[in-house]
C-alpha positions in Angstrom: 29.6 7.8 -33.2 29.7 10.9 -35.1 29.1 14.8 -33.9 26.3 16.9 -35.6 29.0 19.2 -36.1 30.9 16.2 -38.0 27.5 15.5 -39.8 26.8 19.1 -40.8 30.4 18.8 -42.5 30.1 15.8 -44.5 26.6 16.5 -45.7 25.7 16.1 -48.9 28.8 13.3 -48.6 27.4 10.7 -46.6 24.3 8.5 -46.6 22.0 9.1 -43.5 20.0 6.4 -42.7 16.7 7.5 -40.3 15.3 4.2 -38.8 12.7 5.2 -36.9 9.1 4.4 -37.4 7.2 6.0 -40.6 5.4 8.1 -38.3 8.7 9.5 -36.7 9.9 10.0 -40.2 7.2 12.0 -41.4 6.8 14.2 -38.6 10.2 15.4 -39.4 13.5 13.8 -40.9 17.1 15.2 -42.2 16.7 16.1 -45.6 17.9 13.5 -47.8 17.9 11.3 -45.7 16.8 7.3 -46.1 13.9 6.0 -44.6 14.6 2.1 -43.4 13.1 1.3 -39.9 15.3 -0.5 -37.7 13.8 -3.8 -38.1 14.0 -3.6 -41.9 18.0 -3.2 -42.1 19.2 -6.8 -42.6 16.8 -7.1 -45.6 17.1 -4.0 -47.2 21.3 -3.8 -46.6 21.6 -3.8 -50.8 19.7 -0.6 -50.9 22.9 1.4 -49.0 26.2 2.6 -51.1 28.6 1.4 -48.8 31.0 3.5 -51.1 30.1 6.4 -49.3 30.1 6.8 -45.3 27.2 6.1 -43.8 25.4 7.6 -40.4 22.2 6.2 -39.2 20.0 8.2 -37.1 17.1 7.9 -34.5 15.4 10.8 -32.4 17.6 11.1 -29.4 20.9 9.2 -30.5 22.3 6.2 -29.4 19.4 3.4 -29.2 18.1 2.6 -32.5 20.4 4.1 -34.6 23.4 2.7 -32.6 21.5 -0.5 -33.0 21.2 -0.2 -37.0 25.3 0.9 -36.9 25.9 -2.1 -35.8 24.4 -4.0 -38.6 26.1 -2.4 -41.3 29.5 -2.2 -42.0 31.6 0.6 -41.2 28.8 3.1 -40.5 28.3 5.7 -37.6 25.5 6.7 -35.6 24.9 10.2 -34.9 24.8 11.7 -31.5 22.0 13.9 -30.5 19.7 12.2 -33.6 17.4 13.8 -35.7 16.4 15.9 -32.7 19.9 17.2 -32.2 20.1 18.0 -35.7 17.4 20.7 -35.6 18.4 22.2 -32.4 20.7 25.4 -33.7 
C-alpha cells in the first residue's frame, strides 16, 4: 500500500494504473493515469513498464485496486483511491 502523500511524491515517476469501470474513469481519474479495468489486467500485463513503480487505484482504496496489485508484480495500491486523491 502506498500513502497519497507517497503518491503525490513520486508523481510524474510512477505508473498509476485506474481499474475501475470506463464510467468511473471518465467521471474523474488521476491525470495520467492508465485506464485498464480490473478484469482486463492479466491480458493487458504487456502494456505496463514494470521499469518504473507501479500503483493501481480504485475509488475508495483497497478492493479493486488491491485486487489488480496483486496481479502485477511488485506494484502498490493506493490508499484512499482516486477519491482520496482529490480530497486536499
Amino acid at each position: 500500500m502506498i500513502t497519497q502523500a507517497e503518491l503525490r511524491a513520486l508523481m510524474p515517476h510512477v505508473l498509476v494504473v485506474d481499474v475501475r469501470s470506463g464510467e468511473e474513469f471518465q467521471e474523474r481519474h488521476i491525470p495520467n493515469a492508465l485506464h485498464i479495468p480490473l478484469l482486463e489486467i492479466p491480458q493487458r500485463l504487456s502494456e505496463l513498464n514494470v521499469m518504473i513503480p507501479i500503483v493501481t487505484v480504485c475509488g475508495k482504496g483497497g478492493g479493486r485496486s488491491m485486487d489488480a496489485a496483486s496481479l502485477i508484480t511488485g506494484a502498490d495500491w493506493l490508499e484512499g483511491g482516486t477519491d482520496g486523491f482529490f480530497v486536499q
